[in-house]
C-alpha positions as CSV (number, residue, x, y, z in Angstrom):
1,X,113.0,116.7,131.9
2,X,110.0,116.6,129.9
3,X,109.4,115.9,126.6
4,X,109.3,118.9,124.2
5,X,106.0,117.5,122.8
6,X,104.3,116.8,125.8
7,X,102.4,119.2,125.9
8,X,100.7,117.8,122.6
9,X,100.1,114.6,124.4
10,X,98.3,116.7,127.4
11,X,95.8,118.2,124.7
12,X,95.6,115.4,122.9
13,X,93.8,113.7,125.8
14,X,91.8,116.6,126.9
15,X,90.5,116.3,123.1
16,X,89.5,112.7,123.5
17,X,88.1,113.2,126.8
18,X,86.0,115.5,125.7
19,X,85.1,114.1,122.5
20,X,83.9,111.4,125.1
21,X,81.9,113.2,127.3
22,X,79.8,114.4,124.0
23,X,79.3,111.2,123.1
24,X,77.8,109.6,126.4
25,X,75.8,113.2,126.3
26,X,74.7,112.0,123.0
27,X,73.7,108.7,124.2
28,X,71.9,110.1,127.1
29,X,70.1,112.6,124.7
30,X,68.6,109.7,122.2
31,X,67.3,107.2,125.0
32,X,66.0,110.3,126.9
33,X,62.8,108.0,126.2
34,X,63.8,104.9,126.5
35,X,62.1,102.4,129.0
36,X,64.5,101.9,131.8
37,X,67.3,104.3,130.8
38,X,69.4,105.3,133.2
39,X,71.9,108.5,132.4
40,X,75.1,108.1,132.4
41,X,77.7,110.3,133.7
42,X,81.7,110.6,132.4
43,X,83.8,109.9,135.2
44,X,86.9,112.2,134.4
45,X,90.2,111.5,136.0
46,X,93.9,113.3,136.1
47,X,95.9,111.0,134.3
48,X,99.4,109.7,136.6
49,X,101.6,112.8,136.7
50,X,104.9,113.6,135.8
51,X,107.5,112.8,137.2
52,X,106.9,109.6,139.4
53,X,108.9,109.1,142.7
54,X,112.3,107.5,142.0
55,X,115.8,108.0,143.3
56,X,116.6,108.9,139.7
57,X,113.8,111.5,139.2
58,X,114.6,114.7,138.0
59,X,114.1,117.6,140.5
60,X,111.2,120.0,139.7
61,X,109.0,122.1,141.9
62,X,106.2,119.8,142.2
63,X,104.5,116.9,140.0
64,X,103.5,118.1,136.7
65,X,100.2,117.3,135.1
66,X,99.9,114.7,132.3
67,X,95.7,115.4,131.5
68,X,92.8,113.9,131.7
69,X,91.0,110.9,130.7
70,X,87.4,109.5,130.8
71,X,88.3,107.0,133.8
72,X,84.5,105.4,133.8
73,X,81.3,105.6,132.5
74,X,79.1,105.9,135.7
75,X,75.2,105.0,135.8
76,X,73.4,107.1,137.8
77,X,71.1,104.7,139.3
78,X,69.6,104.2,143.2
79,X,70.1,100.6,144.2
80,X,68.0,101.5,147.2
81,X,65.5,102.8,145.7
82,X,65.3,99.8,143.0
83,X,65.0,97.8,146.3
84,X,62.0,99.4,147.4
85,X,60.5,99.7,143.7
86,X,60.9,95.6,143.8
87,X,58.8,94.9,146.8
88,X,56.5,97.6,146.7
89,X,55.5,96.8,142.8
90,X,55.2,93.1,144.5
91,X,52.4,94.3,146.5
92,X,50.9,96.2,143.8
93,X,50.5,93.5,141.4
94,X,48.7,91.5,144.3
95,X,46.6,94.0,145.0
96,X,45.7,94.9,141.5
97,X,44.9,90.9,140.9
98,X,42.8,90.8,143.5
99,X,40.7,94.1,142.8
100,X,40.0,93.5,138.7
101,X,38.9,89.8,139.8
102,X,36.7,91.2,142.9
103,X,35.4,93.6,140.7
104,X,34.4,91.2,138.3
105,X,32.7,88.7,140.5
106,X,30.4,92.0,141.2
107,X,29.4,92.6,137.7
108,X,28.4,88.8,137.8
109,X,26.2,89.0,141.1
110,X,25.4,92.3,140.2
111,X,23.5,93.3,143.1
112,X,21.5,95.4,143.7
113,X,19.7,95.2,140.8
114,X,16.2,93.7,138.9
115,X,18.0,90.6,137.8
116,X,19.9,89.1,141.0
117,X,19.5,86.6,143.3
118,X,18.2,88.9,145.7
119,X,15.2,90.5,143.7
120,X,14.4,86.6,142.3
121,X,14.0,85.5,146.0
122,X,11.7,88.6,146.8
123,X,9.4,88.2,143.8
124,X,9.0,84.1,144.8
125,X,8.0,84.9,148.2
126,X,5.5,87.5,147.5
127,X,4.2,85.4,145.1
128,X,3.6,82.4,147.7
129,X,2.1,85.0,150.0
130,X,-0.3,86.1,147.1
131,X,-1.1,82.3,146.4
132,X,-2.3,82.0,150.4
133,X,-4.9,84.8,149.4
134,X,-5.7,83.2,146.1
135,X,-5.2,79.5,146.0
136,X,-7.7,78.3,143.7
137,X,-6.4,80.6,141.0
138,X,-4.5,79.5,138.4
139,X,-2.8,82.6,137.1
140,X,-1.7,83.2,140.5
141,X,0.0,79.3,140.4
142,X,1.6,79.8,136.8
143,X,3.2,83.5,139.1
144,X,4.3,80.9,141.3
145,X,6.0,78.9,138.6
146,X,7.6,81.4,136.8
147,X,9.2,83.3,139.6
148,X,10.3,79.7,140.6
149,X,11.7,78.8,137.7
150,X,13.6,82.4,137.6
151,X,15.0,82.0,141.2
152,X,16.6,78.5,140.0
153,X,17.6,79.9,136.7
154,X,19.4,83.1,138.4
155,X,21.1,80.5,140.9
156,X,22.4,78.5,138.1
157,X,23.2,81.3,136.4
158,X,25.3,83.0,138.4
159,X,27.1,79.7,139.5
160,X,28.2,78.7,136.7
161,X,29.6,82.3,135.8
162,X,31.8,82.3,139.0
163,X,32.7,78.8,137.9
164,X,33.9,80.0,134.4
165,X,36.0,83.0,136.0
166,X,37.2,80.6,138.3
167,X,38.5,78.6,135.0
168,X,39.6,82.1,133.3
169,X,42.0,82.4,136.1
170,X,43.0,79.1,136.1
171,X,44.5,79.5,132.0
172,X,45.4,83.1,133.3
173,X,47.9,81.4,136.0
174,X,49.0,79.7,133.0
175,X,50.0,83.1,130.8
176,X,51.7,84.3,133.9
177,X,53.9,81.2,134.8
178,X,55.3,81.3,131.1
179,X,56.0,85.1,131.3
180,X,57.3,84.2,134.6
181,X,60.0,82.1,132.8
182,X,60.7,84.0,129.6
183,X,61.4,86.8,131.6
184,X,63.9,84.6,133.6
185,X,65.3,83.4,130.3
186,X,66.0,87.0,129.3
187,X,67.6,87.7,132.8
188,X,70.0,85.0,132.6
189,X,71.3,85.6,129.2
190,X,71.7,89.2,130.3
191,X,73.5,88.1,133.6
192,X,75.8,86.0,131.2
193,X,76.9,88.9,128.8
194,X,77.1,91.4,131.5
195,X,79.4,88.6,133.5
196,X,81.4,88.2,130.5
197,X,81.8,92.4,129.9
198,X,82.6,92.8,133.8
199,X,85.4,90.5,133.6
200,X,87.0,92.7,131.3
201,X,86.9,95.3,133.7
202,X,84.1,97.3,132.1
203,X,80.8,98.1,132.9
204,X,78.1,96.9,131.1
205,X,75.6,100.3,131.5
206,X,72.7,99.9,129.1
207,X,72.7,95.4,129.8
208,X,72.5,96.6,133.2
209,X,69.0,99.2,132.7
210,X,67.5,95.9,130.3
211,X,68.0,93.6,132.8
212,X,66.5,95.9,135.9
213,X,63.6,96.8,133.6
214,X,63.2,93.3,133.3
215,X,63.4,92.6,137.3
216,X,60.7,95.1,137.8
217,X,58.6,93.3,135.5
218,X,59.1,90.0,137.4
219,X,58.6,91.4,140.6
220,X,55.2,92.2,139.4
221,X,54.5,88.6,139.1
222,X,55.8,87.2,142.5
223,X,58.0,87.8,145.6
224,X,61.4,87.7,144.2
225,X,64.5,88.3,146.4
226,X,67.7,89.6,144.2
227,X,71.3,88.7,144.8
228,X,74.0,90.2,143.2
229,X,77.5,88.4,142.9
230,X,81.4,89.5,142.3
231,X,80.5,89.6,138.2
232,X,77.3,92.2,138.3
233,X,75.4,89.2,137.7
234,X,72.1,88.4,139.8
235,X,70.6,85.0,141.7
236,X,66.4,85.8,141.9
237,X,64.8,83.7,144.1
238,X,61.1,83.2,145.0
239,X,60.8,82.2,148.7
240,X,63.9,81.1,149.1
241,X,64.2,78.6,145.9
242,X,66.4,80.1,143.1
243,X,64.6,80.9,140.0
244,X,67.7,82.1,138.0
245,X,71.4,81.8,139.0
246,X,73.5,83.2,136.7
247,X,73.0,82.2,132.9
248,X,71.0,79.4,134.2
249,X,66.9,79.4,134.8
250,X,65.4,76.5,136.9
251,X,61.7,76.9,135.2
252,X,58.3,76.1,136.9
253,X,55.6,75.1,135.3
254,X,51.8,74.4,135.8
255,X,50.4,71.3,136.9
256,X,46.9,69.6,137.2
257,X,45.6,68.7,140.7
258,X,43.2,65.7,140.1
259,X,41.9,66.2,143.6
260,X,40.8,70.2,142.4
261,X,38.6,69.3,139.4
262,X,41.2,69.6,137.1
263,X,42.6,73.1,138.6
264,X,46.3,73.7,137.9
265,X,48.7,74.2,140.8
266,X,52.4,75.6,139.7
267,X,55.6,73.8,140.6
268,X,59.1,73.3,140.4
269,X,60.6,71.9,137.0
270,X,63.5,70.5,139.1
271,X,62.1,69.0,141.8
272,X,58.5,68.9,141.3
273,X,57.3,70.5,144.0
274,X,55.0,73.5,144.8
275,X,56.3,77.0,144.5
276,X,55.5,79.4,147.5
277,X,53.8,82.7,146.0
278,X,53.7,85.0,148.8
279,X,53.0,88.0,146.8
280,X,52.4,89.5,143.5
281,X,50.1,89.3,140.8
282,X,50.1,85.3,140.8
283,X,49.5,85.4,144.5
284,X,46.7,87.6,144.2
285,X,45.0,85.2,141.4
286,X,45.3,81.8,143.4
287,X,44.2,83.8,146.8
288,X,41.0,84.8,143.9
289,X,40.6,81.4,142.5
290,X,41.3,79.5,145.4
291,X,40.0,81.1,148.5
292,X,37.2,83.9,147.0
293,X,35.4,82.2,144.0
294,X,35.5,78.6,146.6
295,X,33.9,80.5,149.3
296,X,31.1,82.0,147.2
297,X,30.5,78.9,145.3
298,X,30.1,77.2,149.0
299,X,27.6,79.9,149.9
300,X,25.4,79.7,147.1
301,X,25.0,75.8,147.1
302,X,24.1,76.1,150.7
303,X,21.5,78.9,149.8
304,X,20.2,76.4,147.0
305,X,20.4,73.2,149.0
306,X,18.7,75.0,151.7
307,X,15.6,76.5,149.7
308,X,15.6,72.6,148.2
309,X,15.4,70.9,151.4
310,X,13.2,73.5,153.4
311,X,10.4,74.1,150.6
312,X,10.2,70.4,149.3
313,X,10.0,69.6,153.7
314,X,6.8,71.9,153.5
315,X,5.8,71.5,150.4
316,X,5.0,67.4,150.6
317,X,3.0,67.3,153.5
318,X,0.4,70.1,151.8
319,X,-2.1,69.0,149.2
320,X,-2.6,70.0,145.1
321,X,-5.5,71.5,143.4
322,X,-6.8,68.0,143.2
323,X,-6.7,67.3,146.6
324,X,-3.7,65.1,146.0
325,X,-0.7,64.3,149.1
326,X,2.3,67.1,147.7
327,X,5.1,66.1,145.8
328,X,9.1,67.7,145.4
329,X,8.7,71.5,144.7
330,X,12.4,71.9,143.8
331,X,14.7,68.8,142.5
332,X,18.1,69.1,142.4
333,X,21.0,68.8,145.1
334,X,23.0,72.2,145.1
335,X,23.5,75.3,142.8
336,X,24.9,73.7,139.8
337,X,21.4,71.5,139.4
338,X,18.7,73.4,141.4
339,X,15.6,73.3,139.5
340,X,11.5,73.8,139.5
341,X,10.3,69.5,139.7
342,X,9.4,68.4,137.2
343,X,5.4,67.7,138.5
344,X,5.3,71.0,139.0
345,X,6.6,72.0,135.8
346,X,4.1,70.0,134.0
347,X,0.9,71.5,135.6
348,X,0.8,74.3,137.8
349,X,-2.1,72.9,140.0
350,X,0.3,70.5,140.9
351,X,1.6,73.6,143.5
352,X,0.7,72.1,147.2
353,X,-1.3,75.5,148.5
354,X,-3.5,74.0,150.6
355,X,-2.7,72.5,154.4
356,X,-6.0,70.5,154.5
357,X,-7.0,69.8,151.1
358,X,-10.3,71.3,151.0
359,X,-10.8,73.7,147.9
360,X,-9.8,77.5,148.7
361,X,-7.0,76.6,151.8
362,X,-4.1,78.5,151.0
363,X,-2.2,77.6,154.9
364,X,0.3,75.6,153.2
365,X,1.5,78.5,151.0
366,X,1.4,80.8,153.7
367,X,3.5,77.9,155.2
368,X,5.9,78.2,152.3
369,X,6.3,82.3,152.1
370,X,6.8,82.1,156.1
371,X,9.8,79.9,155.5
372,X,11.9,83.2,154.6
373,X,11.0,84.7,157.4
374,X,12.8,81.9,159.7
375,X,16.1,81.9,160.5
376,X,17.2,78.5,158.8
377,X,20.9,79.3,157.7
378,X,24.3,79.9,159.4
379,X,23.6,77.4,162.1
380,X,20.0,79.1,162.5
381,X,21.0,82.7,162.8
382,X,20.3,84.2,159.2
383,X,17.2,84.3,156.5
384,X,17.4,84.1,153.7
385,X,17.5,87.3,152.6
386,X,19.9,88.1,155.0
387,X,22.3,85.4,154.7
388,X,22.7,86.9,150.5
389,X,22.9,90.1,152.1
390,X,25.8,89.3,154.7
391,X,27.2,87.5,151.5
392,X,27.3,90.8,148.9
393,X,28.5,92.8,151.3
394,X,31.3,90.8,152.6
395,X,32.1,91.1,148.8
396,X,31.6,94.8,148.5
397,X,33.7,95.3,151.7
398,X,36.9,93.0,150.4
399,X,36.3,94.9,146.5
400,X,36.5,98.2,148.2
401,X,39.5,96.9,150.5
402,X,41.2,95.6,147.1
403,X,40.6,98.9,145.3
404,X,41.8,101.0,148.3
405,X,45.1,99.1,148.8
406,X,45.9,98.9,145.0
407,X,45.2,102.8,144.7
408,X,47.9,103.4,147.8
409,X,50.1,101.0,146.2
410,X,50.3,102.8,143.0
411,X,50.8,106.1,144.8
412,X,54.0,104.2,146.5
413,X,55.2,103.0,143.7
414,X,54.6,106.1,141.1
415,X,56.6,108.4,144.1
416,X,59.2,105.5,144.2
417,X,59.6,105.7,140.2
418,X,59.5,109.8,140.3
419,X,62.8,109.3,142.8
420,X,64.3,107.1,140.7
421,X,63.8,109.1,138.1
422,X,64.8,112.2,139.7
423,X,68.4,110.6,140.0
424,X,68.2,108.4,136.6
425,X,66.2,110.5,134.2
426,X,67.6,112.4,131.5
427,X,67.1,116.1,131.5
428,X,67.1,117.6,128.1
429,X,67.7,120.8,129.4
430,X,70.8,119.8,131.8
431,X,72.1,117.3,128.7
432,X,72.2,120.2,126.2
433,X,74.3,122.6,128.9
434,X,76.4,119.9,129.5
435,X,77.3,119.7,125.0
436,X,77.9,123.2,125.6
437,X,80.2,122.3,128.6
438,X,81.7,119.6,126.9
439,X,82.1,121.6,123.1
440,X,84.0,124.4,124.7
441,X,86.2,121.9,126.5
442,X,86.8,120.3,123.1
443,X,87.4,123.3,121.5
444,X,90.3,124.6,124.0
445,X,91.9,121.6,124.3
446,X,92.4,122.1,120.0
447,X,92.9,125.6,120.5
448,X,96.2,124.9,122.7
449,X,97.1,122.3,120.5
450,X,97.4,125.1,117.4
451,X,99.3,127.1,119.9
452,X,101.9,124.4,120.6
453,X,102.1,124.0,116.9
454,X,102.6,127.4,116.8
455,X,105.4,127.2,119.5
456,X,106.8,124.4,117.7
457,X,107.6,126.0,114.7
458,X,109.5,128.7,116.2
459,X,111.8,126.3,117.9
460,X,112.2,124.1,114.8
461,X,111.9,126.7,111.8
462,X,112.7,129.9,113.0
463,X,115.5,129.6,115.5
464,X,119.0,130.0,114.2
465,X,117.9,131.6,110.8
């Protein structure tokens, strides 16, 4: 037989169930705008009912109810989609890398335009054209000289900008390897108090929304591949070497190559050895550093050597103003040093015009301007103009392809995030219907408490009198 207060007992748990379920409501309504929140649900549960099977039981019609009680807190979350969210915000952060440093190795050739490579080379060749008209004219020589002196000082120029980018990214590696590891840091001490709440038997809801927020950032970085284990606690790995296990971070750390001119490559603390980035924002800067800004520094000391070797060949077998054999129109060896001789910087009638040296032969510079007309580059096949044109647009073409890719990815990812959110987003609206819900639970579960106390003191003050 029952207790003759059990039915105080029953209420009594409807009351803290529900006083429960207004606070999680509660909860869920102040971090409706917090970073990474997910909402969280009451799980409500029957509590064991009365009476339990036993040879000793007493007989009653069926088992009778004993209440309710907040079994769990759930968190609505979609491990699937935080799956997907990973790899795709992997891609997007390589993508992104790669567009903003595309983008600005256009600003720095900045083609087309009055002040480029391209415009520098046109001017110097119609000014040797109008030195075969003219040669016995010095204004024309000093035109010579200056465009000259431009071309070389554009060249330079825009070396040793790529260069310096190529250096930004190089310390920007290094910011991104130490937020690489303070976020690791942060993961494993929230793996070690979510460990330690689990083995309690308890779920550790709002460690568990820091820590994911703080995956999603990482994944950003680099590839990362996430394990979880028996305690809710996660192994991250990046290409297959563990990064954190547990409460424990194996760091990396950048390094500098001697054989790179003091570039930094980014390795292991443990072991020493190279970490694999096959994706991410750090990918996307070493592909930058390492493959793009190497191949366009190549290109342009090849146009520079080139236009050294091809115009000095020409230009020493002409003759000066004076009648003189020609010397070195250019002196230098590549990009970084290209420069207008200095002979010819000294006096401008130093300019080898003429092919015979008689006064008023202009064949050598008609020699000189004809040079960009040959194909002398890529293995013969290009001029120069051409070869600097194949070279913008083959940047133009991978900027575009950058910006294209990172736009899709961010339309993956932001309809990734909208389903997560769907599932893991508070609703105002559904949180305030739920208090309601949740109030008017309450407030039964009191009101049949005042009628059992009302019942109550019949039985025990009343009866009998």
């Amino acid at each position: 037989m029952r207790s003759t207060f059990g039915g105080l007992e029953t209420a009594l748990r409807a009351l803290q169930a529900h006083r429960n379920a207004l606070d999680i409501t509660g909860h869920n309504i102040a971090n409706a705008n917090t970073p990474g929140y997910s909402r969280q649900v009451p799980g409500m549960a029957t509590t064991d009912p009365y009476t339990l099977p036993a040879f000793n039981r007493p007989t009653t019609a069926a088992q009778m109810g004993t209440g309710v009680n907040v079994a769990s807190i759930i968190r609505m979350r979609d491990q699937f989609a935080d799956v997907q969210i990973r790899q795709e915000s992997t891609t997007l952060g390589r993508w992104s890398a790669r567009r903003d440093n595309l983008h600005q190795l256009e600003l720095i050739f900045n083609e087309p335009s009055d002040t480029g490579i391209q415009n520098a080379l046109t001017e110097f060749w119609t000014s040797l054209e109008e030195l075969s008209k003219r040669p016995e004219n010095t204004s024309v020589r000093s035109v010579v000289r200056q465009t000259a002196v431009v071309l070389t000082d554009t060249i330079k120029h825009i070396y040793s900008q790529v260069t310096q980018l190529q250096w930004d990214l190089n310390d920007e590696l290094g910011i991104k390897v130490n937020e690489v590891n303070s976020l690791a840091k942060q993961i494993a001490d929230l793996n070690g108090q979510i460990g330690k709440v689990t083995s309690l038997g308890e779920q550790a809801n709002d460690l568990l929304d820091q820590r994911e927020l703080l995956v999603e950032k990482l994944a950003v970085l680099t590839n990362i591949e996430v394990f979880p284990d028996h305690m809710n606690r996660y192994q991250i790995n990046i290409s297959g070497r563990m990064l954190v296990g547990g409460d424990q971070v194996n760091e990396i750390y950048t390094d500098s190559n001697p054989d790179r001119a003091g570039l930094v490559d980014v390795k292991w603390a443990d072991n020493h050895e190279l970490v694999e980035f096959r994706n991410g924002e750090i990918k996307g800067i070493l592909e930058v550093r390492d493959e793009e800004i190497s191949y366009y520094q190549g290109k342009l000391n090849e146009l520079a050597a080139s236009l050294i070797q091809e115009i000095n060949a020409v230009h020493e077998v002409g003759y000066t103003m004076d009648g003189s054999l020609g010397v070195p129109f250019f002196s230098g060896n590549n990009a970084q040093d290209i420069r207008v001789s200095a002979d010819v910087m000294l006096d401008e009638r130093n300019i080898a015009a003429s092919g015979s040296g008689e006064a008023g032969n202009g064949e050598n510079a008609l020699r000189l301007a004809n040079i960009f007309q040959e194909t002398v580059l890529n293995a013969g096949t290009a001029t120069y103009g051409s070869f600097y044109a194949g070279l913008i647009s083959r940047l133009g073409v991978d900027s575009q392809k950058a910006i294209t890719m990172s736009d899709n990815q961010t339309v993956l990812v932001g309809h990734l995030k909208n389903r997560q959110e769907s599932i893991a987003g508070v609703s105002l609206d559904e949180e305030m219907a739920n208090m309601i819900k949740f109030q008017h639970g309450y407030n039964a579960a009191a009101r049949i408490i005042t009628t059992l106390d009302e019942t109550l003191d019949t039985i025990i003050n009343r009866m009998g009198v």
